[in-house]
C-alpha positions as CSV (number, residue, x, y, z in Angstrom):
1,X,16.3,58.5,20.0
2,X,13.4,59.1,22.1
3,X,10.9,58.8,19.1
4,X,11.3,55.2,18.4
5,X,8.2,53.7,19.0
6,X,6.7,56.1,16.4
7,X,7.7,53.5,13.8
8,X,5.5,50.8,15.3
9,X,3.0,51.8,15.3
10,X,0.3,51.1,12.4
11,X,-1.9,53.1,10.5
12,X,-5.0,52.7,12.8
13,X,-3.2,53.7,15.5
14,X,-2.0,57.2,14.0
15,X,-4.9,58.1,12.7
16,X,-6.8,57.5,16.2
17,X,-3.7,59.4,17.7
18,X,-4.3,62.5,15.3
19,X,-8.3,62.0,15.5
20,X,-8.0,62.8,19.0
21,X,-5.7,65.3,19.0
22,X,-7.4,67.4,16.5
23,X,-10.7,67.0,18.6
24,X,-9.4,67.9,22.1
25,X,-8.3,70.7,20.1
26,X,-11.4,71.8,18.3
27,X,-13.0,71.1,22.1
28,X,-10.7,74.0,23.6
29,X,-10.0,76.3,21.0
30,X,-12.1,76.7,17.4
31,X,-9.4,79.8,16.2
32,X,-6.3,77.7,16.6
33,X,-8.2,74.3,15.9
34,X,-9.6,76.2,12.0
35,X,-5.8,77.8,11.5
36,X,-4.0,75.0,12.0
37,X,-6.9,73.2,9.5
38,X,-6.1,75.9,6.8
39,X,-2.8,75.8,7.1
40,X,-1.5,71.8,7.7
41,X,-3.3,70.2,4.9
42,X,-1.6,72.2,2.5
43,X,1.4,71.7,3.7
44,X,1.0,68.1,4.1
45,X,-0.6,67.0,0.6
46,X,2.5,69.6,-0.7
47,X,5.3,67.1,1.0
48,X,3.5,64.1,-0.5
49,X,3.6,65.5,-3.7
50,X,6.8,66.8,-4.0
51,X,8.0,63.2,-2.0
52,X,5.7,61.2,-4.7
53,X,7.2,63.3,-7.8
54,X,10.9,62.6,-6.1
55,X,10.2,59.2,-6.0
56,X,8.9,59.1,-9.6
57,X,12.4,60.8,-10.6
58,X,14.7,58.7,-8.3
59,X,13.2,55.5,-6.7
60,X,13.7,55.8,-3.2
61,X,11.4,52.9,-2.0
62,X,9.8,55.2,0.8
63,X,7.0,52.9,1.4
64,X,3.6,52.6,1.2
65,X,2.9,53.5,5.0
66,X,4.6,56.7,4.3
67,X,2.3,57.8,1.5
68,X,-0.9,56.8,3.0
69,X,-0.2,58.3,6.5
70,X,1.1,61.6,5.2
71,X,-2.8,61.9,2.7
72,X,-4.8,60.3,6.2
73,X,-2.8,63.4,7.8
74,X,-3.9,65.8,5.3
75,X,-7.6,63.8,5.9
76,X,-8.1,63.7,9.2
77,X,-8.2,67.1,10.2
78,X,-10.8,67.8,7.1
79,X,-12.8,65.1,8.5
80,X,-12.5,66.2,12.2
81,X,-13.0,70.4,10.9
82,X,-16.5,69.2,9.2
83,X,-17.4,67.0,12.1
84,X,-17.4,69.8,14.4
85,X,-18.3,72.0,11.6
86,X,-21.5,70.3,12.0
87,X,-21.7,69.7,15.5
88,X,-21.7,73.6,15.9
89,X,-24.6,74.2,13.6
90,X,-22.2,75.9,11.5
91,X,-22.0,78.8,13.8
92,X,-18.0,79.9,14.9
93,X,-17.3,81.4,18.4
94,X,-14.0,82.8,17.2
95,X,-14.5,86.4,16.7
96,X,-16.4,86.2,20.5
């Protein structure tokens, strides 16, 4: 399994790991950087949910790791979107 380390590593640490992605992204492209805004925080506070409403149904002891990195996931891109947001004056060069 080539993904091991992933495990390891602690909350800090992914959420530096997404921060930066997400930036060097917003740096290079604002269309793909917005979509992937619009689209991934659904879909990430939609898996916690449904994982948190499984888990209320059938106790699977997913952890507390697991829950607070998937909502920091849906977070970070919010945060990093109204960072640059700002940065930009508000003003979008996708349609350029």
């Amino acid at each position: 399994m080539p993904f091991k380390f992933i495990k390891s590593l602690s909350i800090i640490e992914i959420c530096l790991i997404q921060t930066v992605l997400y930036s060097v992204l917003w740096l290079t492209n604002e269309y793909v950087a917005t979509l992937l805004t619009f689209v991934l925080v659904p879909i990430f506070l939609g898996i916690t949910f449904i994982s948190w409403l499984s888990d209320r149904v059938e106790a699977s002891r997913v952890g507390r790791k697991y829950y607070l990195s998937m909502i920091l996931s849906a977070l970070i891109p919010l945060i990093v979107a109204a960072f640059f947001v700002w940065v930009y004056g508000g003003e979008m060069n996708i349609l350029k």
